[in-house]
Structure formats: structure tokens, C-alpha cells
C-alpha positions in Angstrom: -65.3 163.2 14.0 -66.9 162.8 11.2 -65.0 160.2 10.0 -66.9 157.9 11.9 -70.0 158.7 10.1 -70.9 156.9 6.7 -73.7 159.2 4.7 -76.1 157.8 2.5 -78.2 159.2 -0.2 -79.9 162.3 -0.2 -83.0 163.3 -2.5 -82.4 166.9 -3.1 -85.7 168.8 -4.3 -86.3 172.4 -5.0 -85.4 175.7 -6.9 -82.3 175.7 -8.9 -79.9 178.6 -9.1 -77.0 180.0 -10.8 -74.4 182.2 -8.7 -72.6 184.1 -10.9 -69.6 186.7 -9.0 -68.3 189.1 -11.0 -65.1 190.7 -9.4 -62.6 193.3 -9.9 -61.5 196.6 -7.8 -62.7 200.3 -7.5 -60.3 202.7 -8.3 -62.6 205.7 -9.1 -66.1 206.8 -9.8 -67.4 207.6 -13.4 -67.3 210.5 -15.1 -70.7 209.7 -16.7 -73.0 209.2 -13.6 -71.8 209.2 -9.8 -71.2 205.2 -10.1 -67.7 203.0 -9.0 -66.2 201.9 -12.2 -65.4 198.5 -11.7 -62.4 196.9 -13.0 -62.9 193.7 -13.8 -61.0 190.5 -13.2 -62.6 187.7 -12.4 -66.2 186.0 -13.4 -67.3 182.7 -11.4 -70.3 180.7 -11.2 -71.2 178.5 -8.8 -74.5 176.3 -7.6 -77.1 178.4 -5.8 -80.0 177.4 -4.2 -81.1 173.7 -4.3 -78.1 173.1 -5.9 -76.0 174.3 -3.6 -77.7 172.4 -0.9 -76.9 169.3 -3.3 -73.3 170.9 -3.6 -72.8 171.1 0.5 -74.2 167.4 0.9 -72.0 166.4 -1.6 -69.0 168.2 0.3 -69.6 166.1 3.0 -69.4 163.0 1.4 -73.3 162.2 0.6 -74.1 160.7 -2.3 -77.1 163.5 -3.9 -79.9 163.0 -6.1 -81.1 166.4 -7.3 -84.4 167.0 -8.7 -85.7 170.9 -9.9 -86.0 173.0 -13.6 -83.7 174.4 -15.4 -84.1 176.1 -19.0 -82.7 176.0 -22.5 -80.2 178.7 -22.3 -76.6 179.3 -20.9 -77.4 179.9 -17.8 -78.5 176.1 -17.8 -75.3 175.1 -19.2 -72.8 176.9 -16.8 -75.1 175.6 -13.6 -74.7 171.8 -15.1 -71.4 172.3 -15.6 -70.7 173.4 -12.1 -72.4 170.7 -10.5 -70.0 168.4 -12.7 -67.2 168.7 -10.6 -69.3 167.0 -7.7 -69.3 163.8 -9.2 -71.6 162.3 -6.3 -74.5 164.2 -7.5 -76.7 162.8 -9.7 -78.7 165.6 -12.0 -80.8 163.0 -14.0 -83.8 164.6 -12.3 -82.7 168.4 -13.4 -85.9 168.9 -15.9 -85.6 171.1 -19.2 -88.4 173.7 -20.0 -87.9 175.4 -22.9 -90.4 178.2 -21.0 -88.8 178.7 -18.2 -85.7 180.7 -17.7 -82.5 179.2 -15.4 -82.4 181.5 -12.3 -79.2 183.8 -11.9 -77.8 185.4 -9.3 -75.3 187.9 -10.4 -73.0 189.9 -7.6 -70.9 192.5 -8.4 -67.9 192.3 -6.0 -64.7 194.7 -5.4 -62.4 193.0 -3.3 -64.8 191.4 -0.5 -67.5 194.1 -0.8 -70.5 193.2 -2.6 -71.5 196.7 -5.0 -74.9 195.1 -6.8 -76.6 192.2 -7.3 -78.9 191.5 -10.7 -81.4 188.6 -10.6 -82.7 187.2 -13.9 -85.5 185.0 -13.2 -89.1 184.8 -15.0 -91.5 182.8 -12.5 -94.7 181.2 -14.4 -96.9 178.8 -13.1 -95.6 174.8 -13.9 -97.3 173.5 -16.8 -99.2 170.1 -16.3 -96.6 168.0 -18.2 -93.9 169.8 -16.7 -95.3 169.2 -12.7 -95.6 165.5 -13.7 -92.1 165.4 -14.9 -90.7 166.8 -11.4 -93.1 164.8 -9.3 -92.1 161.9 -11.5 -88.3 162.2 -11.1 -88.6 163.0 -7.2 -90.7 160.1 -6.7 -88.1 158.0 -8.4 -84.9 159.6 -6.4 -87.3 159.3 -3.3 -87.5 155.1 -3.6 -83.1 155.3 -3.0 -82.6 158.1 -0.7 -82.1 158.0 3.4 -83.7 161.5 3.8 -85.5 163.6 1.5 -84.6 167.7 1.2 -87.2 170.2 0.3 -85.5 173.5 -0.7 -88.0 176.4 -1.4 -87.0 179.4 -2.8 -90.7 180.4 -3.7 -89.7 179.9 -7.5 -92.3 178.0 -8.4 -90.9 174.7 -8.5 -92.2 173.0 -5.4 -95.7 174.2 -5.9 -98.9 172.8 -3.9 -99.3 169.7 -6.4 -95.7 168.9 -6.5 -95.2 169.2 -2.3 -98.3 167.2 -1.9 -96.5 164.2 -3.9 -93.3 164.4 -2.5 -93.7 164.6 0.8 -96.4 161.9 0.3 -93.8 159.3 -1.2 -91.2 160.5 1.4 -93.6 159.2 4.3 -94.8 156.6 1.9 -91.0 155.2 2.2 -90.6 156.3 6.3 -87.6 158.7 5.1 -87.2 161.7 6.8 -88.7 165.4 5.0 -87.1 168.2 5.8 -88.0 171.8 4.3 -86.7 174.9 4.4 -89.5 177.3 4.0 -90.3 180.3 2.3 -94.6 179.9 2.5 -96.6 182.5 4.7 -97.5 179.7 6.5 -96.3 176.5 6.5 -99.7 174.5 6.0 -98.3 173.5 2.7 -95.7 171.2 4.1 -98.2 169.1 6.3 -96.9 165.5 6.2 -93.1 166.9 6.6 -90.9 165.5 9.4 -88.9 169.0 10.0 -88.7 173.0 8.6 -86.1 175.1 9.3 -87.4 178.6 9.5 -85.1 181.7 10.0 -86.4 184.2 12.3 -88.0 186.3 9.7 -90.0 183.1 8.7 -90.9 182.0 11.8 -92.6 185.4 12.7 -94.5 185.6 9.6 -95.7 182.0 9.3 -96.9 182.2 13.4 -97.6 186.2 13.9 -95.2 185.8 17.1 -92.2 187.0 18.6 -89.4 184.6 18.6 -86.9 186.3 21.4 -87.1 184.3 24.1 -87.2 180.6 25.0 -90.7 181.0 25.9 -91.5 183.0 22.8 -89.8 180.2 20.9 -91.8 177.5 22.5 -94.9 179.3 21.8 -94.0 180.1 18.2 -93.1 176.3 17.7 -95.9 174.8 18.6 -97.7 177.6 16.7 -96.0 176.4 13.4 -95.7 172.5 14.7 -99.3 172.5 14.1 -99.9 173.7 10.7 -97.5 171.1 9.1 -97.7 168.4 12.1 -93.6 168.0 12.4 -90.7 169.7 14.4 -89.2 173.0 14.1 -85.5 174.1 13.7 -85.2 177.6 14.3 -81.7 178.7 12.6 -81.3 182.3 14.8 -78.2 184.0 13.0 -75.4 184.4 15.6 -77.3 182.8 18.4 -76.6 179.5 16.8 -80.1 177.0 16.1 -83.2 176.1 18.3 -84.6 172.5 18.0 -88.5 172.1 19.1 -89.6 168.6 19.1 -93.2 167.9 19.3 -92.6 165.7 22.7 -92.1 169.0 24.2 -87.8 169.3 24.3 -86.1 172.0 23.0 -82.3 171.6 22.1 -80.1 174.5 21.5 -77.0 174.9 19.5 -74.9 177.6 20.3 -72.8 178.6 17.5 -68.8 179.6 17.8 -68.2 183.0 17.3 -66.4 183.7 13.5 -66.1 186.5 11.4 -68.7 187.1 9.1 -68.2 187.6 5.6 -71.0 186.7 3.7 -74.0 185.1 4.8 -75.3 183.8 1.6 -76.0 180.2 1.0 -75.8 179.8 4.9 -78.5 178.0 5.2 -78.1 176.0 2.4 -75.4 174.8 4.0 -77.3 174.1 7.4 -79.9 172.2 5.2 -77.3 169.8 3.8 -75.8 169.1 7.1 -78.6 167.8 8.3 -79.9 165.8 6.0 -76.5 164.7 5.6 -75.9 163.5 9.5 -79.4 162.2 9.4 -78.7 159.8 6.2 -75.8 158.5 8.5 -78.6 157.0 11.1 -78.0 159.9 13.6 -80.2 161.6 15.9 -81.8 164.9 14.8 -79.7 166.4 18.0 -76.0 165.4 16.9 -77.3 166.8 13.3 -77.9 170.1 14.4 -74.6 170.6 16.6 -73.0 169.3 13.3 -74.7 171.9 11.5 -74.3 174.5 13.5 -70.3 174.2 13.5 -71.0 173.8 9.4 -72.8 177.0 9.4 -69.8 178.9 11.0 -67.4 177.9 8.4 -70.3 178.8 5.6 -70.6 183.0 7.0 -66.7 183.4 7.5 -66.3 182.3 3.6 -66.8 184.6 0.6 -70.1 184.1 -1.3 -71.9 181.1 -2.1 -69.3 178.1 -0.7 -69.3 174.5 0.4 -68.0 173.2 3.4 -65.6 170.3 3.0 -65.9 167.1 5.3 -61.9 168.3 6.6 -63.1 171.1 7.2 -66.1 170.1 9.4 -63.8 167.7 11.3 -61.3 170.4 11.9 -63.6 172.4 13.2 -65.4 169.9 15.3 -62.8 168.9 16.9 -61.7 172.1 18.1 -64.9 172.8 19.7 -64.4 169.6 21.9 -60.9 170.0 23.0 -60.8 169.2 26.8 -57.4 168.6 27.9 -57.6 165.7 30.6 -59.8 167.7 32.8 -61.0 166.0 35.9 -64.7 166.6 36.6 -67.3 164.5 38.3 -69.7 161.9 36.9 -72.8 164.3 36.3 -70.1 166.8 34.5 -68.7 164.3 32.1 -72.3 162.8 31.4 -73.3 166.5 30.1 -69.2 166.7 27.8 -70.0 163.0 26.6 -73.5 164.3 25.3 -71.9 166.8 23.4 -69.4 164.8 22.4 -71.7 162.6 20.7 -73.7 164.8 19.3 -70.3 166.2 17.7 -69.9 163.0 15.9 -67.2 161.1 18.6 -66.6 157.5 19.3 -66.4 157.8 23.0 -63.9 155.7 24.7 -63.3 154.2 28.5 -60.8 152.4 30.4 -60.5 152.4 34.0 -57.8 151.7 36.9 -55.9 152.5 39.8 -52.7 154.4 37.1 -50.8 154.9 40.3 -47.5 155.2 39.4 -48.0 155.9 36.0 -45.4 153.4 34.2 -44.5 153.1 30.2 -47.1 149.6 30.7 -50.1 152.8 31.5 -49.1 154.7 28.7 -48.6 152.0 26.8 -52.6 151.1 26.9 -53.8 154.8 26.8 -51.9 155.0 23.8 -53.6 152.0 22.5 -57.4 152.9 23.8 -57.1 156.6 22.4 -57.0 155.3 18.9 -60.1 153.2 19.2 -62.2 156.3 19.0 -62.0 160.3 19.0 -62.2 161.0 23.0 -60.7 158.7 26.0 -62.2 158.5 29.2 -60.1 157.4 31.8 -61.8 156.2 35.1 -59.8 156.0 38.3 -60.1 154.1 41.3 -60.4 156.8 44.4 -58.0 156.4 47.4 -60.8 154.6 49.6 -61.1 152.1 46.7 -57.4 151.3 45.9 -57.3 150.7 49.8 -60.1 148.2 49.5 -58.7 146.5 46.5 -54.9 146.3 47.3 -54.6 147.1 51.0 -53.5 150.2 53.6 -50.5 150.5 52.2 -51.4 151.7 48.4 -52.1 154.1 46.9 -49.0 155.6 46.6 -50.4 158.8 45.3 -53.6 160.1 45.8 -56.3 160.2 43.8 -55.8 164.1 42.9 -52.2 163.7 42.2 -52.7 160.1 40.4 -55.8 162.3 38.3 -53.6 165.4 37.5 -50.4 162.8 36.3 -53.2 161.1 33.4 -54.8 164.0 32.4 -51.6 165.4 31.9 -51.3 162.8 29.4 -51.7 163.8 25.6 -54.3 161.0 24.4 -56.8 161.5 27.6 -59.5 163.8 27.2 -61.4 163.5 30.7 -60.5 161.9 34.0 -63.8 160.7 36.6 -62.8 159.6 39.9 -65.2 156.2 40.9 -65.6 155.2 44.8 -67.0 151.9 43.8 -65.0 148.5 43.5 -66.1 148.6 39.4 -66.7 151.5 37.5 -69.7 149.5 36.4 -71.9 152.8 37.6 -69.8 155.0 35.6 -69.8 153.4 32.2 -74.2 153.0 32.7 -73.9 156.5 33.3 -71.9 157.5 30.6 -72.7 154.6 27.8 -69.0 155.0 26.0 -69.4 153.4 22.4 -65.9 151.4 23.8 -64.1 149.9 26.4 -60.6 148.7 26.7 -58.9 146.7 28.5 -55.8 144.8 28.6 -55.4 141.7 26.7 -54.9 140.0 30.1 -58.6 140.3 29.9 -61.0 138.2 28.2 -64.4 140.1 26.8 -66.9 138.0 29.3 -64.3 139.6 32.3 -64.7 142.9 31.3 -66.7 145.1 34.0 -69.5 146.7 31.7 -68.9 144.8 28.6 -71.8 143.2 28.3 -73.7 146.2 28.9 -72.0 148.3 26.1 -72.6 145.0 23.7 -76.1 145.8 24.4 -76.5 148.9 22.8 -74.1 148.3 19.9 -71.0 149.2 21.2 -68.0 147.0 21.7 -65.1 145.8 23.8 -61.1 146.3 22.5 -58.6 144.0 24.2 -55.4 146.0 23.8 -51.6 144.6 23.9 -49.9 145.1 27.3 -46.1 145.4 28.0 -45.1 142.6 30.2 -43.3 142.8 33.5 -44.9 146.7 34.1 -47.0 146.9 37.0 -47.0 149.3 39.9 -46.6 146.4 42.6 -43.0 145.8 40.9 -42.0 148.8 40.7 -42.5 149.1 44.9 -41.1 145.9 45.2 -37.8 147.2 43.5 -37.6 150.4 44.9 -38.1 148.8 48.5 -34.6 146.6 47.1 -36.1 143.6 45.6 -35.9 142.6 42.1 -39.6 141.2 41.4 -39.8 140.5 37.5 -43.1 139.0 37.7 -45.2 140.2 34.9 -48.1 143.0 35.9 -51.2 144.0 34.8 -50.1 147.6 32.8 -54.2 148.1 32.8 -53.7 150.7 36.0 -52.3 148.5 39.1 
């Protein structure tokens, strides 16, 4: 799905982190002090905190701009060098302080099980040449990016000068801010378009429960108004809560997945968002997107990326419908979703009934216009109006199960209408196909899906096919005249 998505740039700000994992296995406990004596095999280091939100986006196939402070020390070096192997991210903005120390994560694994963790950090207050450096370089990567990412760890780096600036030159350039919080409130991040709170944040920033929908609601417009912008509430296992300040909530339910680790989860949420919203989508499609992200991050060990394949895999498997047939007001709900997964939805419609190698032929052709097909069928009553008593052959439930049946459909809506015209203005598919019998201007709906950006594919037909020819033969005449394979 999310190949039909093209990222832009993304302006990652925030506290920088080193993820260090140092593994081995427990075999027995010390004879000096009741302690595991690890044996050690393996050290790693990888991104952690704004970095790794630069590292997921990157994953993805943004391109990243990452601004934050690192020190003079190894720490610095080993965090540089693992952003080097994502050679979309640009760390021009990653500011030396010779004061400050690079902030390391260290876990202590055996096997999968996570013994200790050590943090080395030393949080001062930013010096005034070092806040103008920060503000200067975000203000800079702010003037290219599609959507700007506030990632506050409470480290010190996005302090109240440097938020102030930043989110003043993101609305300045009418990109979207996004910040995941860490303040006791959030009145620092007034100006910002969205923050994504966990549970724990969302109670202490609003002093409310967060259980229900209700309590949600509440809470939301709580929080709404000490920044002025939506809330995403990430809720663990029950997936993510959009509140927009219209008044709509959206939720996301997340798939069910082993847990392994939930570190860097929500870095990974972060990115995804910011991600589908530098591609021009809606804040909706971003969080379904994310959510599926976010269930690939937890069933992963330690801080990890998830890959674009990945997110498509995973994606798709969440929208796997198998030719049902449902009615309109069903498949309007599946298409929403659909889109919101990332899909080029495509339609074609016709009578399909007796399904011929010209009908399979076009199927064929229309599923690989887009990620789902919609196939719209004429019901009985409207065959009989458009071809006489005598047709249908089959009916409409027999002539519905015999397409869905077939591998490239992925819904099947029944229309009682002469045109499926009320259909496609229902369902707005991003394409329509016909056969190349057709020419655009006599396509039913065509127009219409011009009007929003989408288009019209006139696909090959295979001559002499039709339905009608295939009577007339079996009734013991040899009628070679060519068909329309588009569902006579």
C-alpha cells in the first residue's frame, strides 16, 4: 500500500540518544554477591530517541533532517555513526557542546530478557550560544521540510526558548507540528498542530481519567486547550485515539502481536505520522498507518525500525477481504479503511454473467491499476431492463459468488440502477475501468472521479468474448461477432 505514497522531508527536532544492548546468557549467579553473571557476546548501538524517530522515518522512505545536541565524547561518535547507515538523514543540524554529555541508554540483555539498564546522561540548562545554534539549525531544516517533529524527552533540548521558535517557524511556513510530549502540561507547545500523549501523559497534563470514550473526550479537550491543536492518544494495546478540535474522534484499533519490547514504540508511531503526513495524507490514514507500524515496533527486540516492506506486508494483511459481497453502506465503511490504509481503490462494473476468459481478462487488467478492485454488478431486475426477460442467465447471487471467487476482486456491490453512477459517488474509487471499447467522455462516473483527482483506465479487451455469443452458440449458432468482455 504504501507504495503508492511518495514521503517528503521531515524536520526531526529533539533529544538525541544512544541505545547501547549489551547481550550474552545467564548460566549461574556469582559467588561474590547474589547477582546473574552475564556472559557476554554481543554489544550494539543503535539511535534512540529523536534519532530514532529520524531512523523510523527514514525506514520508511522519508527523506530526514535531524536537528538536537550531542557531546565531545564516544558516545557522540558511535550515535553518528549509527545514523550513517541511513543515508537519507541529514545530521548537519546535530550540535556539538563540549558541556554536555551524549545520552546513553545501556541494557543489559540475556537472551530476550532485559537484566539492567544504566543511563549516563548530565542535563544542564542550554547555554545562550548553544539555544541559538539549535533554534538556528531547526529554523533552517524547517524552510525544506513537509512536517515538522518535536521529540521531547525532557533532556533539555527543546526548552521554552527553543519550542517557542520552532513551532513559531513551523506555522510561519503552514507545515504541520507534531510533538510528543513529556511537559506536566502541555501549555509549552501552544502553536503545535498535534501531541501524541500516552496514557500516563494525558492524565498528568489534564488531572483526568482517560478510560472511556467519554473520559477521552473530556481529557482532549482538556489538553486541546492548553496548546490550541488536536490530540492523539497512543493507548498501548487498545491501539490510538484521534481528537480533533471539530469535535470527531477516530479510533485505531491495533492487531493483536506478541510483545517483546515496547521501547522506542512510540518513536516509531511519531515517524509514521509525520511520515504519511509529508506524503499529503489525511491525519486519519496516518494514524491507521501508524498503528499497524506500532505492532511491528512491540513484537521486535529493543530499539528497531520498521521497514517500508514491512509496513506494506502488514498492511495488507489487515485488509484482506476475499470478494465478499456486502451492500453499498458496508463497502463505503471497507473503502474508508482501505484508504486510510494507504489503497488505490479501484471499480469496474457489469452484468459478468457467464463469466468468460474476455471477464477475466479485464479483472485481471483493472486489479493492477490499484491495491483493491471493486467490482459492481448489475442486479437481476437491471440485466432484465437492459437486455430483456430472457437474461440473466444466473442470478445475481450466483453471478456475485462466481467473481468474488475470483483471485484479483476484493469486494462485489450489487447496483439496481441502470448505471452504477450512485455507487461510484458513494464510494469515490481513485479509478475506474473500463474496456477500451469505451472512450473516457462514455464512461459512467468518469467525470466525476476526474473531479477529485482520480482517473479513468481504458483496459485491452479480448475480441469475439461476450456472454450474448456464447448463448447464441450453445442454442446451435456460430455468432463470431465481437462482444463487449466489460460484463455482458
Amino acid at each position: 500500500m504504501l507504495d503508492n505514497l511518495h514521503f517528503g522531508t521531515v524536520a526531526v527536532i529533539g533529544d538525541l540518544m544512544l541505545d547501547r544492548y549489551v547481550s550474552g546468557m545467564v548460566n549461574r549467579i556469582s559467588p561474590e554477591a547474589p547477582v546473574p553473571v552475564l556472559l557476554h557476546s554481543q554489544l550494539s548501538c543503535v539511535a534512540g530517541g529523536a534519532a530514532n524517530v529520524a531512523a523510523n522515518a527514514s525506514a520508511l522512505g522519508a527523506r530526514v533532517r535531524l536537528i538536537g545536541l550531542v557531546g565531545e565524547d564516544g558516545a557522540a561518535t558511535s550515535l553518528l555513526g549509527a545514523l550513517a547507515l541511513w543515508p537519507d538523514i541529514d545530521t548537519d543540524g546535530v550540535i556539538t557542546d563540549p558541556d554536555w554529555t551524549t545520552i546513553t541508554k545501556t541494557r543489559v540483555l540475556s537472551g530476550r530478557q532485559q537484566i539492567v539498564r544504566i543511563d549516563e546522561e548530565r542535563v544542564l540548562p542550554l547555554s545562550a550560544a548553544t539555544t541559538r545554534r539549535l533554534i538556528d539549525a531547526a529554523v533552517a531544516a524547517i524552510a525544506t521540510c513537509d512536517v515538522l517533529v518535536c521529540s521531547d524527552y525532557a533532556k533539555g533540548v527543546l526548552s521554552d526558548e527553543v519550542l517557542a521558535a520552532v513551532i513559531a517557524a513551523g506555522r510561519a511556513r503552514g507545515v504541520p507540528v507534531i510533538i510528543d510530549p513529556k511537559r506536566p502540561t502541555f501549555d509549552a507547545y501552544r502553536g503545535a498542530t498535534l501531541v501524541t500523549p500516552n496514557l500516563i501523559e494525558m492524565t498528568r497534563a489534564t488531572g483526568l481519567a482517560v478510560d472511556t470514550d467519554a473520559e477521552i473526550r473530556r481529557a482532549a479537550q482538556v489538553a486541546s486547550a492548553q496548546f490550541g491543536g488536536d490530540v492523539l492518544l497512543t493507548r498501548s494495546e487498545e491501539g490510538m485515539t484521534l481528537w480533533r478540535r471539530d469535535g470527531t474522534m477516530t479510533h485505531a484499533a491495533t492487531r493483536k502481536a506478541e510483545v517483546f519490547d515496547v521501547s522506542g514504540a512510540g518513536d516509531t508511531v511519531l515517524a509514521t505520522v509525520a511520515s504519511v503526513l509529508s506524503a499529503g495524507q489525511s491525519m486519519e490514514t496516518a494514524i491507521v498507518i501508524a498503528t499497524a507500524a506500532a505492532a511491528i515496533s512491540v513484537s521486535k527486540l529493543g530499539t528497531a525500525t520498521v521497514s517500508r516492506a514491512e509496513l506494506s506486508r502488514q498492511l495488507s494483511e489487515e485488509m484482506h477481504d476475499a470478494g465478499a459481497l456486502v451492500s453499498l453502506e458496508q463497502a463505503a465503511g471497507i473503502v474508508e479503511n482501505w484508504k486510510h490504509h494507504g489503497a488505490t481503490v479501484v471499480f469496474t462494473n457489469g452484468c459478468f454473467d457467464l463469466v468468460h476468459p474476455g471477464h477475466v481478462a479485464l479483472i485481471r487488467a483493472a486489479a493492477r491499476e490499484g491495491n483493491k478492485l471493486i467490482v459492481a454488478l448489475n442486479t437481476d431486475r437491471s440485466v432484465r431492463r437492459l437486455k430483456g426477460d430472457s437474461r440473466p442467465i444466473q442470478d445475481e447471487i450466483a453471478r456475485a459468488t462466481v467473481i468474488g471467487a475470483l483471485r484479483d476482486v476484493d469486494l462485489v456491490i450489487l447496483f439496481d440502477e441502470d448505471t452504477p453512477m450512485e455507487a461510484i459517488r458513494r464510494l469515490r474509487p481513485d479509478v475506474i475501468v473500463k474496456g477500451s471499447d469505451y472512450t473516457e467522455d462514455q464512461v459512467v462516473g468518469g467525470a466525476f472521479v476526474k473531479g477529485y483527482g482520480g482517473r479513468v483506465a481504458l483496459v485491452d479487451i479480448v475480441a469475439g468474448r461476450s456472454t450474448s455469443s456464447l448463448v447464441t452458440r450453445a442454442a446451435g449458432h456460430d455468432d463470431r461477432t465481437p462482444g463487449d468482455a466489460g460484463g455482458a
